[in-house]
N, C-alpha and C positions, 0 to 999 in steps of 0.2 A: 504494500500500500504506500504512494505515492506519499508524501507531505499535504501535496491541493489536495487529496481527496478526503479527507475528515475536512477539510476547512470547504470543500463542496460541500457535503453530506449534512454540516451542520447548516449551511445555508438554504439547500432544499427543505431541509424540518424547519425552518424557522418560516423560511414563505408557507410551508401546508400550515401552520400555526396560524400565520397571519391571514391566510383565506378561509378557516374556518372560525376566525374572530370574526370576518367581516362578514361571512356567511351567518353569523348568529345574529349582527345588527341588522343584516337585508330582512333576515325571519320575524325580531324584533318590531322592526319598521312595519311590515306588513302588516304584522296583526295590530299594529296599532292602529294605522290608514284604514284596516277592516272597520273595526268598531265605531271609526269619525265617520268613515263611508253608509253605515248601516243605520247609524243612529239622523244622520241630514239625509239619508236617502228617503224616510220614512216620514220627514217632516216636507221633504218636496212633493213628495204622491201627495202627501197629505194638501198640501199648498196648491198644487193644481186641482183640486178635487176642490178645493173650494173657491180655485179663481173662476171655474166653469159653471160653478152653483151662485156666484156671488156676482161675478162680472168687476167684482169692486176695485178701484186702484190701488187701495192700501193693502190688499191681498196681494197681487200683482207683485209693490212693490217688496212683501216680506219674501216671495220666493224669490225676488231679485238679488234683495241682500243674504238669504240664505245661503243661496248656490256661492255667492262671491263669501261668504266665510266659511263654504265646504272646502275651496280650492284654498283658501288661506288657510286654513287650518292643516290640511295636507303638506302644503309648505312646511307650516313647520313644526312639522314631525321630523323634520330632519334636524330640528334643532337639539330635539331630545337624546341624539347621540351622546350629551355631555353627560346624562345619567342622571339621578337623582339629583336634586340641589348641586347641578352643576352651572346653574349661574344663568342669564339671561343672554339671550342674544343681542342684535343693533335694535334699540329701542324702535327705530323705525316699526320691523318685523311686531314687535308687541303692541304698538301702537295700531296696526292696520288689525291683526289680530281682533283685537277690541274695538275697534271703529267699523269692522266689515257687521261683528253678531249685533251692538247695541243698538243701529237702528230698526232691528226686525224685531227685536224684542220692545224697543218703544212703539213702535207701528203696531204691533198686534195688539197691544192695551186698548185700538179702538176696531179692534179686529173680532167680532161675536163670533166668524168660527176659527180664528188659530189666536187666540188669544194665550191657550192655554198649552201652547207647544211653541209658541215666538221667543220663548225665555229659554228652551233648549241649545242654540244655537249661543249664546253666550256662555250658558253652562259649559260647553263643550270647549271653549277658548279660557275660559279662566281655570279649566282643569289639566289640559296644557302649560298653560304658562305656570298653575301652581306647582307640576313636577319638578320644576329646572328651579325653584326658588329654596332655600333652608327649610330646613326641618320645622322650625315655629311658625314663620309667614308660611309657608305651602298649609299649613291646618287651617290658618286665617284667613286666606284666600277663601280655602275651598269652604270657611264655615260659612262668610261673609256670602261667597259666590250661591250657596244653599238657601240664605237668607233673602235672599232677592230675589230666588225662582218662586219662594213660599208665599214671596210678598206679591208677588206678580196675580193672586189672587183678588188680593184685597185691592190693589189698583185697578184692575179690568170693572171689581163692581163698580168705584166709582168714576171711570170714566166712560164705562158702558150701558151704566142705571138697572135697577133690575133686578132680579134673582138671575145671575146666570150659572152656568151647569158646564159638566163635562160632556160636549157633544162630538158622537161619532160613535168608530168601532173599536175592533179588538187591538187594529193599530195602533191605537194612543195607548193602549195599558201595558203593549210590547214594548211604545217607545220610553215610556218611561219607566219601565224595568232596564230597560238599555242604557238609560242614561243614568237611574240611580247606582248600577253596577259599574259605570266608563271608569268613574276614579280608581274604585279596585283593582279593575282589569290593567289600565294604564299603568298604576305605581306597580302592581307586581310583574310589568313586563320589564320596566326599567330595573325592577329592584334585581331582575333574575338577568339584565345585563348587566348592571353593576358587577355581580360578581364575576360575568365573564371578564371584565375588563380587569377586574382585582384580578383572579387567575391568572391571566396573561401578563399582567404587571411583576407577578410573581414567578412565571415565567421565565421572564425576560431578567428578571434580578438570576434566578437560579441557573441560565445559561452563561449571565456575566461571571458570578462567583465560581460556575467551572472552567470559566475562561483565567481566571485569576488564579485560581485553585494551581490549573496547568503548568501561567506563568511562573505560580513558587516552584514548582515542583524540576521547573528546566533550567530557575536559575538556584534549587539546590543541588542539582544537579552537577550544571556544570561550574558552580563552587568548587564542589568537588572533586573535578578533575580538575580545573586549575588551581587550584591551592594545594591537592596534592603532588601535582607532577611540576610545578612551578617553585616547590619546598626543597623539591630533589633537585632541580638542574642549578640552584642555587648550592645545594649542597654539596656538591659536585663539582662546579664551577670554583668553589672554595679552597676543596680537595687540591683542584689542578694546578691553581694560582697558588697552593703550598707546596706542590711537588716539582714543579717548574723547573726548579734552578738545581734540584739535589738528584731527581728522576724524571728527565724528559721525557721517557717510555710510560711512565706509571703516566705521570699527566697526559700524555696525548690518550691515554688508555680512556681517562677520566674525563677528556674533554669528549672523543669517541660516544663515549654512553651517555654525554649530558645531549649529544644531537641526536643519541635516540633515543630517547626520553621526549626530548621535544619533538620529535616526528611520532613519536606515539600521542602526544598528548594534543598535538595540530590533528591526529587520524581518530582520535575518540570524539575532540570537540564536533568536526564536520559529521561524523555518525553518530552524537548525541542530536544535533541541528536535523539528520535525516529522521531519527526516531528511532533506529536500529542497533544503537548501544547497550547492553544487560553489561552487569556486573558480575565476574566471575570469580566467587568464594576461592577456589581451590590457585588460582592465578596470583590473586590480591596477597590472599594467605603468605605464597611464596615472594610476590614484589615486595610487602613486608618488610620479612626476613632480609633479604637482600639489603633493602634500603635502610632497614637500622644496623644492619653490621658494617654498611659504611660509613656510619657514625662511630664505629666504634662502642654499638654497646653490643652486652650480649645478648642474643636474642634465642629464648629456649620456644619452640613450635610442636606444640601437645594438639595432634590434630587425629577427632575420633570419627565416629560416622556423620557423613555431611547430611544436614537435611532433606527429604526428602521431596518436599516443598518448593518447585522453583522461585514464587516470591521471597523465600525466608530466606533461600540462598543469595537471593540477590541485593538483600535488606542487610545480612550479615555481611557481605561482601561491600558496601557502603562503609559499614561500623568498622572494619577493619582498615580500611583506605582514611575514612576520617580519626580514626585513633592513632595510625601510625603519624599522620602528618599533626595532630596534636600533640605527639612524644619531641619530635623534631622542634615546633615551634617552642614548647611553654619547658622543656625540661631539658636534662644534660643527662642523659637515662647514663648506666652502667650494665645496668639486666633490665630485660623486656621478656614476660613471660605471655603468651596469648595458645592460649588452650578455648578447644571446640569439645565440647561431653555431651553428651545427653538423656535428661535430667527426668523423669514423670513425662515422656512422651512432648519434652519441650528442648530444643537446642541449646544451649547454653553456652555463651561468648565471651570469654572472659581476655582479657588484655591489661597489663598489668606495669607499672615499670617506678621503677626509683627517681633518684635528681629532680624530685618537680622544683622546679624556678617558680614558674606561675602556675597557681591552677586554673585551668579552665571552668571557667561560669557552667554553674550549672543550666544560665541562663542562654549561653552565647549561641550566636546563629548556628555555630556547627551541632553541638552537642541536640542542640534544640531541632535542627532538622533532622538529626538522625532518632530522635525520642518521637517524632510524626512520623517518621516512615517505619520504625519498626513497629508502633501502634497501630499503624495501617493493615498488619498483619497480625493483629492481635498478643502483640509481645510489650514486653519494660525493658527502658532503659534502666540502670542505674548509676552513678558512680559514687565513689569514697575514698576519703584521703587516712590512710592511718600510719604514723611514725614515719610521714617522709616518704611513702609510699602511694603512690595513683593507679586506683581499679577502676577499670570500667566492664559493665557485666550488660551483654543486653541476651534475653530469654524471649526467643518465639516459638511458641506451639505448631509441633511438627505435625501438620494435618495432613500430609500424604503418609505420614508414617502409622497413623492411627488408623485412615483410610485400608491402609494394607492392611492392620492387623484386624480390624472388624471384617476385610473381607477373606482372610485366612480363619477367623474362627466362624463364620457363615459357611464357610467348608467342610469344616470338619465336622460340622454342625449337620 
């Protein structure tokens, strides 16, 4: 696998993410336009039926104003993408809003048969605009906006005189089941996009933090091939510049192994960059050894069965590259003891050495990346200092080796 192609791969998931966000506000949207659609379609039949029975202008002109705050209100429904109390659109839009439904609801006060459905069409725009507004005004809107359909009563008797009534059919008692249910229907479409939009938000957080995740992980990565093989050609470089003038052979020897050291560590960094770098326990173990006897300490290598776990081996193989290049930096070892056991079905790494100068923080980036990558694989680091002496011990749990033994006794079983 290429490099592009995880950084394809995550791009292709991120557009099917982003076109089934938007496929949820098209679904959103619709049902909302349904319910504006059903509730003014109802009041229009309604409104022709009684411009054909009345002939009146003022009938006339409430299915005028109807239909122009059905098409307004459609509008903006698109403004409802900001979700719940997500704020008002260009007052313009809220202004036309309210100025297309109010005069069909004034005109129907002298209206004997849509008197009592003219107050709808404003309903339906102040329950709109109450979604996009706060949690306290959107309840006052829509108490106030309730208040004034109720009241719409008591205006038509006196500006129509009379005992007047609810006239018509079974359409008026659907539309106003329609309309008394629009706020519910409305807020729980938005509320059930809200959370798409939270999801996705959360989404989006949890693809950055594994983008982040990754970046720590490449530059503890490659810490530690440069700090350790950049430890050695110093070391080494050191060596040569003291053997120079007493053993020209030994130093050419010494400069010899510091360019391949550095063509090792230019050949790990570009196959760290590929992706295709692991860390080899049994490798490491011996560069080690190698590298602290050209310090001159001694180095005793207690190495028992290696894990059988490729993560653990690769985790341990870390701890031993970073332990050796903390002996180099923080101490003037004389013995370095690093012994591999294994312990209650757990590997055990132990690395050990005298001279500490400095101790290593228990906090510091090295020790601290390598206590995250062996917890990655369900192991502890530890370290301690006693009498002048520096341990470090890291323990991962050998789960291929437990794996094999549950599937040898399933056998004999």
């Amino acid at each position: 696998m290429t490099a592009a192609e995880p950084s394809g791969a995550l791009t292709s998931a991120r557009r099917a993410a982003e076109r089934g966000v938007h496929a949820t506000w098209l679904y959103t949207l619709a049902s909302i336009i349904v319910f504006v659609l059903i509730v003014d379609a109802i009041i229009l039949l309604r409104g022709l039926v009684a411009v054909t029975a009345s002939g009146s202008l003022i009938d006339v002109l409430i299915v005028a104003f109807t239909l122009v705050s059905m098409l307004v209100q459609i509008r903006y429904c698109w403004f409802l993408r900001v979700g719940l109390g997500g704020g008002l659109p260009r007052p313009s839009w809220t202004i036309a809003l309210i100025g297309a439904a109010a005069p069909a609801w004034v005109l129907g006060l002298f209206s004997p048969l849509l008197w009592h459905v003219s107050a709808v069409p404003l309903w339906v725009s102040a329950v709109l605009i109450a979604c996009v507004l706060p949690r306290r005004r959107r309840w006052w809107t829509l108490t106030a906006s309730f208040a004034l359909v109720l009241a719409s009563y008591g205006l038509a008797r006196m500006t129509l005189g009379g005992d007047i009534g609810f006239s018509g059919g079974p359409d008026i008692g659907l539309l106003l089941i329609y309309a008394a249910f629009f706020p519910a229907a409305v807020i729980f479409s938005l509320w059930w996009w809200n959370i798409v939009v939270e999801l996705d938000r959360h989404r989006r957080s949890a693809a950055e933090l594994a983008i982040a995740k990754e970046r720590l992980r490449f530059a503890a990565d490659l810490h530690d091939i440069q700090g350790h093989h950049l430890q050695v050609i110093a070391l080494k470089a050191e060596l040569a510049e003291r053997m120079l003038e007493r053993d020209p052979v030994a130093a050419r020897e010494q400069l010899r192994e510091t360019r391949e050291v550095a063509a090792q560590a230019l050949q790990e960094t570009r196959s760290l960059v590929a992706g295709y770098r692991d860390a080899t326990l049994d490798e490491e173990l011996e560069n080690a050894r190698e590298v602290l006897s050209a310090t001159g300490a001694a180095c005793d290598l207690s190495i028992g069965a290696m894990p059988a776990n490729p993560g653990g081996r690769s985790a341990l193989a870390f701890v031993v590259r970073e332990a050796t290049t903390n002996i180099i930096r923080h101490s003037s070892a004389g013995s370095v003891r690093i012994a591999l056991t294994t312990e209650n079905g757990c590997s055990v790494l132990t690395v050990s050495n005298d001279g500490v100068i400095a101790t290593p923080s228990a906090d510091g980036s090295g020790l601290a990346g390598l206590r995250a990558r062996v917890a990655e694989h369900g192991g502890t680091l530890t370290t301690q200092l006693d009498a002048g002496r520096f341990e470090l011990i890291a323990t991962i749990p050998d789960r291929g080796a437990r794996t094999s033994q549950s599937a040898e006794v399933s056998e004999r079983a």
